[in-house]
TORKESE-136794 format. One line per 10 residues: for each residue x, y, z of C-alpha. Coordinates in pm, 1 decimal. Layout:
X,Y,Z; ...
***
This chain:
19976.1,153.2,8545.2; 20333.2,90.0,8601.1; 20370.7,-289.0,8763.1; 20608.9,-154.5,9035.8; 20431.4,143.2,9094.2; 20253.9,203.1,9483.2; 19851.7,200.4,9486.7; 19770.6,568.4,9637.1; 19492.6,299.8,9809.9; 19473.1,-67.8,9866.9
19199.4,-235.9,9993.5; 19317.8,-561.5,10086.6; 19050.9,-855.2,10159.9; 18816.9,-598.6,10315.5; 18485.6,-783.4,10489.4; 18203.5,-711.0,10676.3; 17881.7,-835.3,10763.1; 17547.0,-722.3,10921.2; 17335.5,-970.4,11126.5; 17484.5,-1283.3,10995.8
17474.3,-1175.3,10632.8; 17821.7,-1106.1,10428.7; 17776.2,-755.6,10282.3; 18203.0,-782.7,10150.8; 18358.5,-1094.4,10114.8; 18731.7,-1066.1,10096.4; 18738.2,-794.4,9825.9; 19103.7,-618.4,9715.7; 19057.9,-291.4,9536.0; 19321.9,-36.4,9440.7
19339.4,276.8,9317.4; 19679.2,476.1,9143.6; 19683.1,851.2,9151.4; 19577.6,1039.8,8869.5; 19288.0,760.9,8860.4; 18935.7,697.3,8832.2; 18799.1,362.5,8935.3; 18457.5,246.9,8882.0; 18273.3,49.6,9094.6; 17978.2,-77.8,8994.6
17672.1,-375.5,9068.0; 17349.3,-453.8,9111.7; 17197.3,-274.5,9490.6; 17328.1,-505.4,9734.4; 17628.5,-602.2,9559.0; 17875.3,-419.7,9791.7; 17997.9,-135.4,9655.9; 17893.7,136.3,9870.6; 17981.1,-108.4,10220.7; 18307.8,-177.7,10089.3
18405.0,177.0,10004.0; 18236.8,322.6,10321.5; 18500.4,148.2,10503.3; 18773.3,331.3,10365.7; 18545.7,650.0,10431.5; 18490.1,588.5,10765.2; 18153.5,565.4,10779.6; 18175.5,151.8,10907.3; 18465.5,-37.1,11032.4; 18538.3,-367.8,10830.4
18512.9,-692.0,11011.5; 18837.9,-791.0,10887.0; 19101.6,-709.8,10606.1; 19332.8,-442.9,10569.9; 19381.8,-59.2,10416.9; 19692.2,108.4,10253.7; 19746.1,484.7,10183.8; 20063.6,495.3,9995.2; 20196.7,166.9,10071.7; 20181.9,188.3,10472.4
19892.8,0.1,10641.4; 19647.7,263.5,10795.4; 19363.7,251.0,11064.3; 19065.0,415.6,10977.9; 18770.9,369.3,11248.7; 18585.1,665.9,11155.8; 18508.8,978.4,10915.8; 18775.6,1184.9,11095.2; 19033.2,940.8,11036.4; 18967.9,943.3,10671.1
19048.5,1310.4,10633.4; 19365.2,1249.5,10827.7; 19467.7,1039.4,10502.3; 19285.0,1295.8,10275.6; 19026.5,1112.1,10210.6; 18693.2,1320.5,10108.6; 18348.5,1189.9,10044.8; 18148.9,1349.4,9819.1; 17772.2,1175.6,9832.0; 17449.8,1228.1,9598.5
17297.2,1480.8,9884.5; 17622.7,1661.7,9890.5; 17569.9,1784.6,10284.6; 17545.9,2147.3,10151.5; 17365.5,2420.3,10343.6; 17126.0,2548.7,10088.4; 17066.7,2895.7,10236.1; 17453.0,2994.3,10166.4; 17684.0,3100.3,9887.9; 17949.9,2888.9,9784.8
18238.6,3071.6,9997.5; 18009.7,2952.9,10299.6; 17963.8,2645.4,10208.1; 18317.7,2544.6,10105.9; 18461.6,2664.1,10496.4; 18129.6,2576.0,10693.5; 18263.0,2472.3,11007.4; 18628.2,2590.1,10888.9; 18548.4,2922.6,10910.2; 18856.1,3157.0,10804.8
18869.3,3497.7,11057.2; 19015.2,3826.6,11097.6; 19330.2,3895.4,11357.1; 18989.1,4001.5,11579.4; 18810.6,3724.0,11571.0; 18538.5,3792.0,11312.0; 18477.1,3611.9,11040.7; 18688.7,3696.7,10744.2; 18407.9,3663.8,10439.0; 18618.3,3899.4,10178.8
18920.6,3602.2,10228.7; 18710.0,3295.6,10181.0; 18575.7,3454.6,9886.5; 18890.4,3515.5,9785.8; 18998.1,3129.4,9870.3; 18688.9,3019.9,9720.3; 18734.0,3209.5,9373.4; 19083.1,3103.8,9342.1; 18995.0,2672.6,9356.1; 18725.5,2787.6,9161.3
18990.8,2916.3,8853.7; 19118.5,2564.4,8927.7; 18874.2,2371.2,8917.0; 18576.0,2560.7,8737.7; 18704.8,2857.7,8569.4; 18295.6,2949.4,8413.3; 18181.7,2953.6,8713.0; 18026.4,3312.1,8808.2; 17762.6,3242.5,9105.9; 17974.9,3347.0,9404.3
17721.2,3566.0,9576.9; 17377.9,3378.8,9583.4; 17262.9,3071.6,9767.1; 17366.1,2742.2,9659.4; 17001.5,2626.7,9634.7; 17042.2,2874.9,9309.3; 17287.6,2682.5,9165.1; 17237.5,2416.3,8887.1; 17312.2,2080.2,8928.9; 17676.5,2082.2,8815.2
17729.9,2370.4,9001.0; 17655.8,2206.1,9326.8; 17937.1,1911.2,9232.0; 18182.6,2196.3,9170.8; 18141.6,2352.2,9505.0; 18177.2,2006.3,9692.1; 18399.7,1912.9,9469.6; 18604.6,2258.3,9538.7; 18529.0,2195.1,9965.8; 18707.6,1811.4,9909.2
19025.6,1944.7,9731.3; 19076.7,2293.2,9904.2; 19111.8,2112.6,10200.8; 19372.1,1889.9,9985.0; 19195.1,1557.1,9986.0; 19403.7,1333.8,9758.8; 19127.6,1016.2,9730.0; 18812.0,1132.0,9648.8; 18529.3,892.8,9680.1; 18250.4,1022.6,9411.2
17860.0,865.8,9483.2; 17696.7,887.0,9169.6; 17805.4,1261.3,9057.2; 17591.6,1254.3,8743.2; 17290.1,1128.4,8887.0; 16963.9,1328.9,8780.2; 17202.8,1581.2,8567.6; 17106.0,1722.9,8202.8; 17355.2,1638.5,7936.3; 17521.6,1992.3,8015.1
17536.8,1935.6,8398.3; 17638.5,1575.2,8278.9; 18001.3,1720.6,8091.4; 18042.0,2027.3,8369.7; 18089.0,1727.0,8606.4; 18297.8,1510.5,8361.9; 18547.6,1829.8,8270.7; 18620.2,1875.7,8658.2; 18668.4,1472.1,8703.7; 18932.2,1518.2,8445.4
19078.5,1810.3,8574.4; 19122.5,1610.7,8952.1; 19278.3,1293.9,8711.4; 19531.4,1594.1,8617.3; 19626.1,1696.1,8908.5; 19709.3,1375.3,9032.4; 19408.5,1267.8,9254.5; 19270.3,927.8,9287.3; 18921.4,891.6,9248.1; 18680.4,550.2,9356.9
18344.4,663.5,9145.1; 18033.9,432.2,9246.3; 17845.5,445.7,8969.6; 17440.1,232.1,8825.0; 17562.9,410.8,8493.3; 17740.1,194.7,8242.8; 17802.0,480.1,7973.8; 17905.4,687.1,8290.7; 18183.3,506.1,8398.5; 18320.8,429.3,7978.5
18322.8,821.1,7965.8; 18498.3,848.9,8255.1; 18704.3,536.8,8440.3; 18997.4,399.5,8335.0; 18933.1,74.5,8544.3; 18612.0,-97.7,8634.6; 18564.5,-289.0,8944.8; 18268.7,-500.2,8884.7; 18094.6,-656.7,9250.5; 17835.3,-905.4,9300.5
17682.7,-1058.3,9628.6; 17935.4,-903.6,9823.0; 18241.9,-1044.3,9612.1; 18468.6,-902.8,9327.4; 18324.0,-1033.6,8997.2; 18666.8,-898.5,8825.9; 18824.4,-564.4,8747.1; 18870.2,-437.3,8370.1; 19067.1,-185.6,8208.1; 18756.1,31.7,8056.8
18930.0,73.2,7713.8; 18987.1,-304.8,7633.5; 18624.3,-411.2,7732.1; 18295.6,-318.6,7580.1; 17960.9,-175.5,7750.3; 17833.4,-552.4,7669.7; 18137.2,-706.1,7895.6; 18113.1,-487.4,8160.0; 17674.2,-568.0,8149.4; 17774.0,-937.1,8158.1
17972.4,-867.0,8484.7; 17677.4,-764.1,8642.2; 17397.3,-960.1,8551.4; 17568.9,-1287.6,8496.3; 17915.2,-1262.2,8732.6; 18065.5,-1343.6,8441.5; 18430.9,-1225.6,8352.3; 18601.9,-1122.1,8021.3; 18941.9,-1265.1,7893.1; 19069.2,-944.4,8012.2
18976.8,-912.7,8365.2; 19192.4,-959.1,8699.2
***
């Protein structure tokens, strides 16, 4: 990334604890748009706390966050979609017995000039992020239960950016997918890098995040073992990180 260019996020010396124990410990994260950022170690390393205070989901005991360079408050999931900031977890909060239109508006419901829910238009919405986003995909009219595994991710994935998040926060998108789902989901990362969003990916899934970051953020007991650009380390360096906290030549 360009040295003078503006983080689309900073997270600046985030911490938090619970009962006495430090889940974060000063950790500084950023993230450029057109991005993907890995974030990986061991359960309990901090990972997930640290990023779920820029989602909103818990308020950081001290630190700071920046959305484009200005210092921003975020005390809870609402105020994270105020900086367009979507979360897009392994359960994927989608309501099984609807079709995708449903699901991408549920609780955003578009309606008629009489007040009636307008399903023709949010089909119509719905098939045109799809082009965007996923052009295969066919399965407008049946329940999302239906739907494979990659098709799930694309209609979260289509929910996050119609409602023009620009930092996505990804929770192990690949998870229990086939090699197919696996590069369905990988396509449509690439195709968010393109159009210039910024993407934190948590991520158990070494190869995962080689395919797909172009930075690695690498924590351990609650503290930032070192970050990496993915194409100057190895799978071996990045495994080291983890296990042993220990850090490549290359890492900041």
């Amino acid at each position: 990334m360009p040295a003078k260019a503006t983080p689309l996020v900073e997270l600046r010396n985030i911490s938090i604890s619970f009962g006495g124990i430090k889940a974060v410990d000063r950790v500084t994260v950023d993230l450029f748009p057109g991005e993907v950022v890995g974030l990986l170690g061991h359960n309990g390393a901090g990972k997930s706390t640290l990023i779920k205070c820029l989602s909103g989901a818990y308020q950081m005991d001290s630190g700071e966050i920046f959305i484009n360079g200005e210092r921003v408050d975020i005390q809870n999931p609402r105020d994270a979609r105020h900086y367009n900031i979507e979360t897009i977890y392994q359960t994927l909060a989608l309501a099984d017995n609807l079709n995708a239109a449903s699901n991408l508006f549920l609780g955003r419901e578009l309606v008629t000039a009489a007040g009636f829910v307008d399903d023709a238009q949010m089909e119509a919405e719905t098939r045109k992020i799809m082009a965007r986003l996923n052009p295969n995909f066919r399965k407008f009219n049946v329940p999302v239960s239906a739907l494979s595994g990659g098709q799930r991710q694309s209609v979260a994935i289509a929910r996050a950016v119609y409602f023009n998040a620009r930092i996505l926060i990804m929770d192990e998108p690949t998870a229990a997918l086939g090699p197919q789902e696996t590069q369905m989901v990988a396509e449509l990362i690439h195709e968010l890098k393109r159009q210039g969003l910024g993407i934190f990916l948590i991520e158990h899934d070494i190869h995962s995040v080689m395919k797909l970051c172009d930075r690695a953020v690498v924590m351990k007991n609650g503290q930032r073992v070192g970050t990496v650009n993915v194409a100057e380390v190895s799978d071996d360096d990045i495994l080291g990180m983890i296990i042993m906290g220990k850090k490549p030549a290359s890492a900041v």
